[in-house]
N, CA, C and O atoms as CSV, one atom per row, in Angstrom:
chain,resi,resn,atom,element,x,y,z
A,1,UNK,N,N,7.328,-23.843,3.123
A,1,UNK,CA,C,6.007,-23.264,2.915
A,1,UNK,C,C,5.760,-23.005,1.438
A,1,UNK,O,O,6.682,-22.788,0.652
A,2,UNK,N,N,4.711,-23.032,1.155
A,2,UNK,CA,C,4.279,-23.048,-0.242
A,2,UNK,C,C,3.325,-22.257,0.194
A,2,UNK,O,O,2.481,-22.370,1.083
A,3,UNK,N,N,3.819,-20.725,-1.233
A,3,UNK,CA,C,3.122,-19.815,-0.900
A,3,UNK,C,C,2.763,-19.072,-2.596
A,3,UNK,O,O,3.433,-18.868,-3.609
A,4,UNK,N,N,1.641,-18.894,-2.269
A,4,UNK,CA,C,0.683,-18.436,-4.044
A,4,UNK,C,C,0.882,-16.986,-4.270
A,4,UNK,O,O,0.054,-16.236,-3.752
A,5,UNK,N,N,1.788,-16.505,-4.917
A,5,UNK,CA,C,1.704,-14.631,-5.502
A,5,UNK,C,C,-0.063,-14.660,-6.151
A,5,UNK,O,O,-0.743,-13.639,-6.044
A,6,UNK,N,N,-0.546,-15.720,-6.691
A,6,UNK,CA,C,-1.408,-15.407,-7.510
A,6,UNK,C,C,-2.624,-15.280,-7.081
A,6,UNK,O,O,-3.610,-15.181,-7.810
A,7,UNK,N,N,-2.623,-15.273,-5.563
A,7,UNK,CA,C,-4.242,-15.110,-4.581
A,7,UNK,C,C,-4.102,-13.791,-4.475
A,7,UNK,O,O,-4.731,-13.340,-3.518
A,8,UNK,N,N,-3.262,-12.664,-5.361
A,8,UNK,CA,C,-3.491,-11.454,-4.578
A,8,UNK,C,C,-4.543,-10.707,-5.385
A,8,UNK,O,O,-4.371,-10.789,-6.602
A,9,UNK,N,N,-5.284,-10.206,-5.101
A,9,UNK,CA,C,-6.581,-9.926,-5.413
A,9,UNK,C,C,-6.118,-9.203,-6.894
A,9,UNK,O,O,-4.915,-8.944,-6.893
A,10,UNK,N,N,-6.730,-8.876,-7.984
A,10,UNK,CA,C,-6.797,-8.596,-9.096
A,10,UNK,C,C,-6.863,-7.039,-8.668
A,10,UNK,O,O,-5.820,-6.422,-8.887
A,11,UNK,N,N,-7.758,-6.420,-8.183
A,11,UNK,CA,C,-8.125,-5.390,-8.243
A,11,UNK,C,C,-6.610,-4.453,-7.376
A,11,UNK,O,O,-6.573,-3.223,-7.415
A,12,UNK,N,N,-5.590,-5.201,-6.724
A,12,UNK,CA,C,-4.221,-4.584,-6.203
A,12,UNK,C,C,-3.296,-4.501,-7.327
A,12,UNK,O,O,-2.567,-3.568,-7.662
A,13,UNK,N,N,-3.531,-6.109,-8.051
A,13,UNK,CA,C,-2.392,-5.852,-9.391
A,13,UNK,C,C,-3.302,-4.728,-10.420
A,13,UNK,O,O,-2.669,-4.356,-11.407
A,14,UNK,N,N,-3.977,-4.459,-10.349
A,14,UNK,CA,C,-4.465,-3.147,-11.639
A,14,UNK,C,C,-4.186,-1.790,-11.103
A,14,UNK,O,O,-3.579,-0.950,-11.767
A,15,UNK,N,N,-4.698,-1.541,-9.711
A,15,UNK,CA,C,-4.162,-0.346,-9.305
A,15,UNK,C,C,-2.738,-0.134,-8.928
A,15,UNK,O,O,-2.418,0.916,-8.371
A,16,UNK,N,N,-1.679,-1.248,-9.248
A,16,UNK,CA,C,-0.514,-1.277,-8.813
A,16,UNK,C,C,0.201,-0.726,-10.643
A,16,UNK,O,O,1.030,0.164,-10.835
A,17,UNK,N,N,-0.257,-1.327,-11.371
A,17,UNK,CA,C,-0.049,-1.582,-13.003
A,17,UNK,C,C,-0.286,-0.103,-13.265
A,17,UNK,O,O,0.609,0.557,-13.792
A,18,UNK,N,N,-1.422,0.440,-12.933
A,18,UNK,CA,C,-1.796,2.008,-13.387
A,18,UNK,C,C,-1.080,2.913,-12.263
A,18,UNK,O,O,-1.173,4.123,-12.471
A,19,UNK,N,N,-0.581,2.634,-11.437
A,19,UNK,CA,C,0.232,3.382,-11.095
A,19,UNK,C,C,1.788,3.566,-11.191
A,19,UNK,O,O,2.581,4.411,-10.775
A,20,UNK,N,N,1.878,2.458,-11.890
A,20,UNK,CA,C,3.652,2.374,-12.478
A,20,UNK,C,C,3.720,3.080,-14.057
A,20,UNK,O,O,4.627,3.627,-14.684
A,21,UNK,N,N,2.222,2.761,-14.368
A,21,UNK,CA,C,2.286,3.633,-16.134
A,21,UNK,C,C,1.847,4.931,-15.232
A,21,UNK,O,O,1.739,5.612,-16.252
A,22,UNK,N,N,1.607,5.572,-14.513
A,22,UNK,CA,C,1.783,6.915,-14.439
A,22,UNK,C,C,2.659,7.202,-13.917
A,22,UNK,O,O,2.557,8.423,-13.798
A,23,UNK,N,N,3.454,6.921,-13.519
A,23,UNK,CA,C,5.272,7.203,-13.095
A,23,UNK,C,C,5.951,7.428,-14.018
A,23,UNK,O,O,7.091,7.886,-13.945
A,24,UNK,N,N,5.345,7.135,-15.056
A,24,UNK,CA,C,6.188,7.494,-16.783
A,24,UNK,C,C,6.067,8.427,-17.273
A,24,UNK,O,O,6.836,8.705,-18.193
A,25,UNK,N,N,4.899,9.465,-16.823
A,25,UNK,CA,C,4.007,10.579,-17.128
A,25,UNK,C,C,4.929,12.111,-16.793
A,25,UNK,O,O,5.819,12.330,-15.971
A,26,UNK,N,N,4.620,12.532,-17.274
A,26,UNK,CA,C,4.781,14.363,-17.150
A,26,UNK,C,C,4.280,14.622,-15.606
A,26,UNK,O,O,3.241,14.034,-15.305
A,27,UNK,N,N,4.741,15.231,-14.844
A,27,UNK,CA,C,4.401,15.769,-13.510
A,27,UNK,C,C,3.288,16.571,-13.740
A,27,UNK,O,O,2.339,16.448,-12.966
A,28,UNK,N,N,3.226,17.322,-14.601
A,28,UNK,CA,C,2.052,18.480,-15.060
A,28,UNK,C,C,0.745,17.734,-15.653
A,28,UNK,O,O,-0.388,18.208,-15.565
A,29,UNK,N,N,1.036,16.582,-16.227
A,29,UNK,CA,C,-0.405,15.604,-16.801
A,29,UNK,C,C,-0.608,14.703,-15.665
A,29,UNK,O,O,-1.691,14.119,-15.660
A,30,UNK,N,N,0.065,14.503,-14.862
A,30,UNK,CA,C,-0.320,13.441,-13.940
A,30,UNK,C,C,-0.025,13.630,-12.391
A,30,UNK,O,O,1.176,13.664,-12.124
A,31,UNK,N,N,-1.041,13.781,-11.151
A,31,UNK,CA,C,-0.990,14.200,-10.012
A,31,UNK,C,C,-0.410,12.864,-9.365
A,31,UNK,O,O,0.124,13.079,-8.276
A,32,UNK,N,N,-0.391,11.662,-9.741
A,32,UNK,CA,C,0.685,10.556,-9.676
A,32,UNK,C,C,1.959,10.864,-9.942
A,32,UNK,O,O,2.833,10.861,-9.075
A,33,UNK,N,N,2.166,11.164,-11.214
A,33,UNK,CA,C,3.589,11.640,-11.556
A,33,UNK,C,C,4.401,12.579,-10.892
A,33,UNK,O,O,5.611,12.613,-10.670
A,34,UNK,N,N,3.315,13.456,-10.580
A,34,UNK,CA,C,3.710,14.767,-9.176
A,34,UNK,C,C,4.558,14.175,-8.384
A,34,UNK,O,O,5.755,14.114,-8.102
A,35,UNK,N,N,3.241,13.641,-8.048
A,35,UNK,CA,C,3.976,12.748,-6.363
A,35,UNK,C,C,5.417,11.991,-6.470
A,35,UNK,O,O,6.309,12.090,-5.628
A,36,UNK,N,N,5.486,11.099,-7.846
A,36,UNK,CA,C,7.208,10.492,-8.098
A,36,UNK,C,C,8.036,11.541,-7.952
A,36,UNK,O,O,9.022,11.512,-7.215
A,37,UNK,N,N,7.653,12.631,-8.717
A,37,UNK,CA,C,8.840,13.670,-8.875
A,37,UNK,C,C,9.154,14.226,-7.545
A,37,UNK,O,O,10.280,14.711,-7.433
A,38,UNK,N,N,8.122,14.258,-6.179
A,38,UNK,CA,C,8.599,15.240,-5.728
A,38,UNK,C,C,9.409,14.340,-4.083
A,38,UNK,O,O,9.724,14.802,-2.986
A,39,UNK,N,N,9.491,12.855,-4.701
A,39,UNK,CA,C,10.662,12.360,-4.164
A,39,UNK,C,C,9.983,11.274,-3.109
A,39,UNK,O,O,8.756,11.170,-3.121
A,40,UNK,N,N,10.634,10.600,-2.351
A,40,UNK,CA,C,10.497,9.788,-1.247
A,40,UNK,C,C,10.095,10.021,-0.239
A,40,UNK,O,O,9.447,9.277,0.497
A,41,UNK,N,N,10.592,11.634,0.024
A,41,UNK,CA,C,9.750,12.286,1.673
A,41,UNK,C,C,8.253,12.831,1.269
A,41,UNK,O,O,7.434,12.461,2.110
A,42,UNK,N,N,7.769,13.482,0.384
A,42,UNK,CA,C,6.929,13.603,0.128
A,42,UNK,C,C,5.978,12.044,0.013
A,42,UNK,O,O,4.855,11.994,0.516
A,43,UNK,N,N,6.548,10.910,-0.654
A,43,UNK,CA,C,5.523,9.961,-0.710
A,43,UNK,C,C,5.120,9.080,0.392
A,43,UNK,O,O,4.009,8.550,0.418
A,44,UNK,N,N,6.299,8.863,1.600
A,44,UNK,CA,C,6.053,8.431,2.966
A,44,UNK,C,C,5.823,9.942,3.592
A,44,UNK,O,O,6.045,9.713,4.781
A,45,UNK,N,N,5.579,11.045,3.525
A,45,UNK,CA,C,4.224,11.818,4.470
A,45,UNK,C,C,2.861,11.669,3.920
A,45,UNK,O,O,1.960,11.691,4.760
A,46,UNK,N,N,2.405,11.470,2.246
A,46,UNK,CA,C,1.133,11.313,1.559
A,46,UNK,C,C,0.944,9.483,2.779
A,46,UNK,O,O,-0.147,9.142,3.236
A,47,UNK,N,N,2.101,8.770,2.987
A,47,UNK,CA,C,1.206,7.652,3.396
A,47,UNK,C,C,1.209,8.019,4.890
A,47,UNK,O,O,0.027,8.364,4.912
A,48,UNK,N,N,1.421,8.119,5.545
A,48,UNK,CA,C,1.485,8.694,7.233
A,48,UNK,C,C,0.300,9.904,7.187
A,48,UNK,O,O,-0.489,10.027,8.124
A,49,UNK,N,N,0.261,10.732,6.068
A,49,UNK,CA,C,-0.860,11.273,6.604
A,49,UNK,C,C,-2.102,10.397,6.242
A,49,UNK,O,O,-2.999,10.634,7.051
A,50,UNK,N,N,-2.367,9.727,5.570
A,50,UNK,CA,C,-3.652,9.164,5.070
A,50,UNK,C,C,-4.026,8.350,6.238
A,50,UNK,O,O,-5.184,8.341,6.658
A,51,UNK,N,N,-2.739,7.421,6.964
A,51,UNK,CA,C,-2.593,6.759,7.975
A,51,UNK,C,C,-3.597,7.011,9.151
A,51,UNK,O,O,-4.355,6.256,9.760
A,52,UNK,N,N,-3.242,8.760,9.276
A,52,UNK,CA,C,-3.606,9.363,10.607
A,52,UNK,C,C,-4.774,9.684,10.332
A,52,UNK,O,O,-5.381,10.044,11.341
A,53,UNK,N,N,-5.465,9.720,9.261
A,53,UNK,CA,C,-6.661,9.823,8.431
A,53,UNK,C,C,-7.907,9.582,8.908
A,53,UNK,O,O,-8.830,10.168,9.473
A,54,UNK,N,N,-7.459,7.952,8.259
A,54,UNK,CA,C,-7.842,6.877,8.685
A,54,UNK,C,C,-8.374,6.443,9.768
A,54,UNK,O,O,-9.475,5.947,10.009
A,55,UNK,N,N,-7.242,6.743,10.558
A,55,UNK,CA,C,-7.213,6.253,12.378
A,55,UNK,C,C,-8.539,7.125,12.966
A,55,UNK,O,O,-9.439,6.537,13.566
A,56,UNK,N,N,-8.577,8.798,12.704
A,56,UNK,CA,C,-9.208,9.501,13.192
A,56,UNK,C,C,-10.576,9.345,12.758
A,56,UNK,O,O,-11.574,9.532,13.454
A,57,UNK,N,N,-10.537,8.976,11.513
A,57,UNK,CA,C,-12.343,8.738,10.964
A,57,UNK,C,C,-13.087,7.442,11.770
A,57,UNK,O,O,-14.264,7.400,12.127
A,58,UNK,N,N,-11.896,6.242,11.978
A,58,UNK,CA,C,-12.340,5.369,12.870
A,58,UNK,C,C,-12.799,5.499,14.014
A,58,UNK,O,O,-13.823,4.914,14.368
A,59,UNK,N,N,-11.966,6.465,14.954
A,59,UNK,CA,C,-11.814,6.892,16.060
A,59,UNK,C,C,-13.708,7.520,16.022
A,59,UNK,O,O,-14.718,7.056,16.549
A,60,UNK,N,N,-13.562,8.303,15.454
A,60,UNK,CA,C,-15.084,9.400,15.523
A,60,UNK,C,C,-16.112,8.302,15.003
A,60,UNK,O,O,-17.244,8.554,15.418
A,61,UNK,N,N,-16.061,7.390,14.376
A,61,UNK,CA,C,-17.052,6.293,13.938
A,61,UNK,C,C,-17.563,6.646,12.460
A,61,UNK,O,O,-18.670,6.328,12.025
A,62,UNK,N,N,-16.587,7.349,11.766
A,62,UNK,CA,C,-17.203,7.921,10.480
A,62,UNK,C,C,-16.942,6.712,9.421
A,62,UNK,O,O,-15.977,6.728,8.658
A,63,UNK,N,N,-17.606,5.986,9.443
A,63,UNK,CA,C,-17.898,4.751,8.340
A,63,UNK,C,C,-17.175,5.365,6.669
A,63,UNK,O,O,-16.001,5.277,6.310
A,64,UNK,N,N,-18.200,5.894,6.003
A,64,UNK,CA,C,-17.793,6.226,5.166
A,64,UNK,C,C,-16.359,6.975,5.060
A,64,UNK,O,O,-15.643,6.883,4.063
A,65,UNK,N,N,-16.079,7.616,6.044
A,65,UNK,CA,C,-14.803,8.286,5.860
A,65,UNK,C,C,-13.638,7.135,5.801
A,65,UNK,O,O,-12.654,7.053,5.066
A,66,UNK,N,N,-14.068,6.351,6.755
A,66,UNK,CA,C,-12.838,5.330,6.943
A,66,UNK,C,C,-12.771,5.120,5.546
A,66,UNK,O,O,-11.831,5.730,5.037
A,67,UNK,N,N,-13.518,4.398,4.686
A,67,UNK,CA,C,-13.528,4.195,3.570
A,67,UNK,C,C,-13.080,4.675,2.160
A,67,UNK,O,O,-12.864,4.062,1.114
A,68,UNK,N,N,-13.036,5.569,2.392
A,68,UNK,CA,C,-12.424,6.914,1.707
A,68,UNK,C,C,-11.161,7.183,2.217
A,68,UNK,O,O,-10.458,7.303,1.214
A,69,UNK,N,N,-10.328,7.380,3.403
A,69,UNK,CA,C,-9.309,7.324,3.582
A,69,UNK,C,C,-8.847,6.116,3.200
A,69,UNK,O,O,-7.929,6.129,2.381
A,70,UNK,N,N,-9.420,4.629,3.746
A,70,UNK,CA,C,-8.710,3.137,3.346
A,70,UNK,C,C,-8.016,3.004,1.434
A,70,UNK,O,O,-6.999,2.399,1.093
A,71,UNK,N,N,-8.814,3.651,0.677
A,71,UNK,CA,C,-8.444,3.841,-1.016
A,71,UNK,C,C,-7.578,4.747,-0.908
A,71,UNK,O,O,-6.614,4.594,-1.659
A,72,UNK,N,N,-7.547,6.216,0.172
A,72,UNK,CA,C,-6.593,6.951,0.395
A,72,UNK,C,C,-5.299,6.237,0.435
A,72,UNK,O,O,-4.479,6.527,-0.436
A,73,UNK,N,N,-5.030,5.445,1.221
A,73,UNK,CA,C,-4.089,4.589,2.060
A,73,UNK,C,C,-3.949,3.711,1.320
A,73,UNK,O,O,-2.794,3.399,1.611
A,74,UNK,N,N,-4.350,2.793,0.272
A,74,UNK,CA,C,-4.012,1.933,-0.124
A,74,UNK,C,C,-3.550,2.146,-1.759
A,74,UNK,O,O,-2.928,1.210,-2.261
A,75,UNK,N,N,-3.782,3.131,-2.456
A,75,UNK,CA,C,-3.049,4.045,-3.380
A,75,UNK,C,C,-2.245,4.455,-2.909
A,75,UNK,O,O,-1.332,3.717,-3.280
A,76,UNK,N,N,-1.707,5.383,-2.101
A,76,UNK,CA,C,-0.613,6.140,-1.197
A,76,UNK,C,C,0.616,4.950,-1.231
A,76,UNK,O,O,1.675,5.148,-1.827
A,77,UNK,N,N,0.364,3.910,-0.629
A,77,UNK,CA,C,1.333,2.773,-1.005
A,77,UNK,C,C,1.390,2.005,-1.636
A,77,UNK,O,O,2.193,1.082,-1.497
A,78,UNK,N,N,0.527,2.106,-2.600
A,78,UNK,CA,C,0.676,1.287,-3.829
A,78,UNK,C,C,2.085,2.267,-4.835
A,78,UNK,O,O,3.026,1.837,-5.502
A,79,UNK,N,N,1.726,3.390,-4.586
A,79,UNK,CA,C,3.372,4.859,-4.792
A,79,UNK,C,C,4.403,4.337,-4.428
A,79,UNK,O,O,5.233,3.806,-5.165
A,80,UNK,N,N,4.456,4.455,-3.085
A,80,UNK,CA,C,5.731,3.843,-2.165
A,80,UNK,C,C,5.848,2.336,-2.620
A,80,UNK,O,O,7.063,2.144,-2.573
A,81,UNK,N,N,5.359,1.367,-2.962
A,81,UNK,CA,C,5.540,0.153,-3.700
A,81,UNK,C,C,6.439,0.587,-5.101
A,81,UNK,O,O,7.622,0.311,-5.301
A,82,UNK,N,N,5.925,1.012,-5.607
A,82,UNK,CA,C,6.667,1.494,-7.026
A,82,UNK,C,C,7.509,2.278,-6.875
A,82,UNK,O,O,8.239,2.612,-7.809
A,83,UNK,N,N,7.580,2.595,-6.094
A,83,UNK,CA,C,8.717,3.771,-6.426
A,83,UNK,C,C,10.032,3.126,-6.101
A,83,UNK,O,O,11.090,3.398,-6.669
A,84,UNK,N,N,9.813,1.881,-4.738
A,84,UNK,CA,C,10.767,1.138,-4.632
A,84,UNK,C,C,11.153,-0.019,-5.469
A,84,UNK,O,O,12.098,-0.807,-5.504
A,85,UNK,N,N,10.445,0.112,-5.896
A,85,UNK,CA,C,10.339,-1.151,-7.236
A,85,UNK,C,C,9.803,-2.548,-6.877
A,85,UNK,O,O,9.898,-3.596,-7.517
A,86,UNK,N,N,9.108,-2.254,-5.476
A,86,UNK,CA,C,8.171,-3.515,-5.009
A,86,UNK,C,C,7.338,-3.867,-5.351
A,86,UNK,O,O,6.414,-3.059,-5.436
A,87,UNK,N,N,7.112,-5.152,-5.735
A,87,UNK,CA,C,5.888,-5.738,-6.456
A,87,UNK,C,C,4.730,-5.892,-4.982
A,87,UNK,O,O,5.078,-6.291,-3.871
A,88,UNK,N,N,3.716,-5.575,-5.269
A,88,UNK,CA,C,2.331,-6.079,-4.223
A,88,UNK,C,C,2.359,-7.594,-3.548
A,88,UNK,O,O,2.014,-7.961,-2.425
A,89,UNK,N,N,2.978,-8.425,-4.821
A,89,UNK,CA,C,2.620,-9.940,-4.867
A,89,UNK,C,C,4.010,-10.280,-3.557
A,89,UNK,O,O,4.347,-11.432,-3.284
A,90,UNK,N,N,4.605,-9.123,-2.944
A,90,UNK,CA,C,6.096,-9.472,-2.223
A,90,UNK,C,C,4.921,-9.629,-1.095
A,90,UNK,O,O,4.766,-10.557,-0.302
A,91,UNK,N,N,4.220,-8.562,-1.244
A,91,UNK,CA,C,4.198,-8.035,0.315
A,91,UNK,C,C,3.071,-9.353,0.858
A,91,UNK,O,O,3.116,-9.968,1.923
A,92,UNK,N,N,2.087,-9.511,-0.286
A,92,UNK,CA,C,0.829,-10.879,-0.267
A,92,UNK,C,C,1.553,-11.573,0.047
A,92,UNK,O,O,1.492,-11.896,1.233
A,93,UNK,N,N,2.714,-12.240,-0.867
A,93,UNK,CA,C,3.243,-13.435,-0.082
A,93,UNK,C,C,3.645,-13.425,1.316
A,93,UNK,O,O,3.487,-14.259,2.207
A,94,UNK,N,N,4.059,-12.576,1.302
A,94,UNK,CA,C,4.820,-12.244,3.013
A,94,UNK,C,C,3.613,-11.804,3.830
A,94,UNK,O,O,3.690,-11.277,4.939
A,95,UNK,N,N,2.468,-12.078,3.156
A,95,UNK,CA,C,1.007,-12.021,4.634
A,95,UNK,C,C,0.411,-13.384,4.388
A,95,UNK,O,O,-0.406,-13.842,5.187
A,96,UNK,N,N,0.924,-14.293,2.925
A,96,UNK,CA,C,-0.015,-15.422,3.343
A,96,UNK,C,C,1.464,-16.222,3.965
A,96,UNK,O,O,1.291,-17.393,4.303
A,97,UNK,N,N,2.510,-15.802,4.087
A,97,UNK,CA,C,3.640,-16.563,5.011
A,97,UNK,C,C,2.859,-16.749,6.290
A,97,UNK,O,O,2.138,-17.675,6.662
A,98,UNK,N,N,3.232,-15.518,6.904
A,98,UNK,CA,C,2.507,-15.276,8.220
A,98,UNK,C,C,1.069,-15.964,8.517
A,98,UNK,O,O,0.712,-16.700,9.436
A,99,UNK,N,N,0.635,-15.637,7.810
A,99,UNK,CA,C,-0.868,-16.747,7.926
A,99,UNK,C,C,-0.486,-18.460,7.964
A,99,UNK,O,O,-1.293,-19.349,8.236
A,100,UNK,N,N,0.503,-18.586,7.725
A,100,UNK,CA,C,0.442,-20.061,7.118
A,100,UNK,C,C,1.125,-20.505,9.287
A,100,UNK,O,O,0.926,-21.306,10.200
A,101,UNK,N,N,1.866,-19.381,8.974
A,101,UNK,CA,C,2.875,-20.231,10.691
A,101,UNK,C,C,1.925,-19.356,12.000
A,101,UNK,O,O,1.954,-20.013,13.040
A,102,UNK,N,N,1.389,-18.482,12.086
A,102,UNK,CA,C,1.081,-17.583,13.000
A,102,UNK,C,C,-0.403,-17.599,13.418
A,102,UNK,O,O,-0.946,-17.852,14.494
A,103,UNK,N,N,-1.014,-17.141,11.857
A,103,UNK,CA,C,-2.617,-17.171,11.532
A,103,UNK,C,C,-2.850,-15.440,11.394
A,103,UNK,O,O,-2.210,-14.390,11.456
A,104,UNK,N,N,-3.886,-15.826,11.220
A,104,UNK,CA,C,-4.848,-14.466,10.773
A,104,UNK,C,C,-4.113,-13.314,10.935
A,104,UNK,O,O,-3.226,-12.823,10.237
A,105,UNK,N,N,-4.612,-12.966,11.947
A,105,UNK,CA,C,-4.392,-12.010,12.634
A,105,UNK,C,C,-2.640,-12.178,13.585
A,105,UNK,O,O,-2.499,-11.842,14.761
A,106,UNK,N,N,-1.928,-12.545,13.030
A,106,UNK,CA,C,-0.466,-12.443,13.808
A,106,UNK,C,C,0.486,-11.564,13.368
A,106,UNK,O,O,0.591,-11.533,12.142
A,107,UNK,N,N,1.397,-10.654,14.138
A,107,UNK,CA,C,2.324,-9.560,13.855
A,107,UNK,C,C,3.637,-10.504,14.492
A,107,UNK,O,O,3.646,-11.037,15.602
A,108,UNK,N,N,4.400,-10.535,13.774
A,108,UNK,CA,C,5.615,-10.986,14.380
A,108,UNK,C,C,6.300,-10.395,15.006
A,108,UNK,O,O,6.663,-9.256,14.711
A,109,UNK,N,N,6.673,-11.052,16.089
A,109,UNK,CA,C,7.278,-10.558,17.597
A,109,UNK,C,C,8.252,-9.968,16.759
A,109,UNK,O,O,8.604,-10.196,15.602
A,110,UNK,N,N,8.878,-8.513,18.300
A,110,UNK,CA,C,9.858,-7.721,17.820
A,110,UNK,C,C,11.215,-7.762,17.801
A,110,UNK,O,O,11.716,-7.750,18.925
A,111,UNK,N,N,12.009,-7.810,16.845
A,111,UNK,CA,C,13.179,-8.105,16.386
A,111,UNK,C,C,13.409,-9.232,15.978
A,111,UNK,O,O,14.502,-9.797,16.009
A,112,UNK,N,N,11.804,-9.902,15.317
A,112,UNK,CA,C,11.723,-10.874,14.307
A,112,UNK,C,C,12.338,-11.151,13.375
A,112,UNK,O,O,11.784,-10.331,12.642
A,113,UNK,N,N,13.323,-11.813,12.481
A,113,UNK,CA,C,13.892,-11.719,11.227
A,113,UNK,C,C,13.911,-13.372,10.676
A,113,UNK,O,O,14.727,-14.090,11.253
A,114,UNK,N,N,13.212,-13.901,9.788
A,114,UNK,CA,C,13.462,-15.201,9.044
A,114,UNK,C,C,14.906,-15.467,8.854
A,114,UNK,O,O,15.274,-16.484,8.267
């Protein structure tokens, strides 16, 4: 499979870029930097709660909210990306994989492993 890092939208590599230069930051100048410092459990509950956020604004039909949680949620792990030292362009490739053998919309069956 031949697969492109470079279709991943611009606007993921900038908010991915500004959130690795604020990981460099003072905890006290930066509410990003907070969040590095105050470890791994703190940054997978910021994404689980945004998660449940999300789900519930959908649930009630709140348009705009979804929307506002979805930037919630997609900053939240753009954190958890960096903090693990994951590039965005891993995770794109590994959704235009799946697109390429599965399609669109496919989750790979459970206890899937390449």
């Amino acid at each position: 499979l031949q697969i492109d890092k470079k279709n991943m939208p611009l606007e993921i590599k900038r908010l991915y870029k500004k959130v690795q230069n604020e990981q460099r930051k003072k905890p006290k100048k930066s509410r990003t930097a907070k969040l590095f410092s105050d470890g791994r459990t703190k940054i997978a509950k910021k994404v689980v709660e945004e998660a449940a956020e999300i789900s519930l604004d959908y649930i009630s039909g709140n348009r705009e909210g979804v929307v506002l949680e979805a930037a919630d949620l997609m900053y939240n792990t753009m954190v958890l990306l960096a903090d693990m030292n994951i590039d965005p362009s891993e995770v794109w490739m590994e959704m235009e994989r799946r697109d390429k053998i599965y399609g669109i919309a496919a989750r790979l069956p459970k206890g899937y492993r390449n």
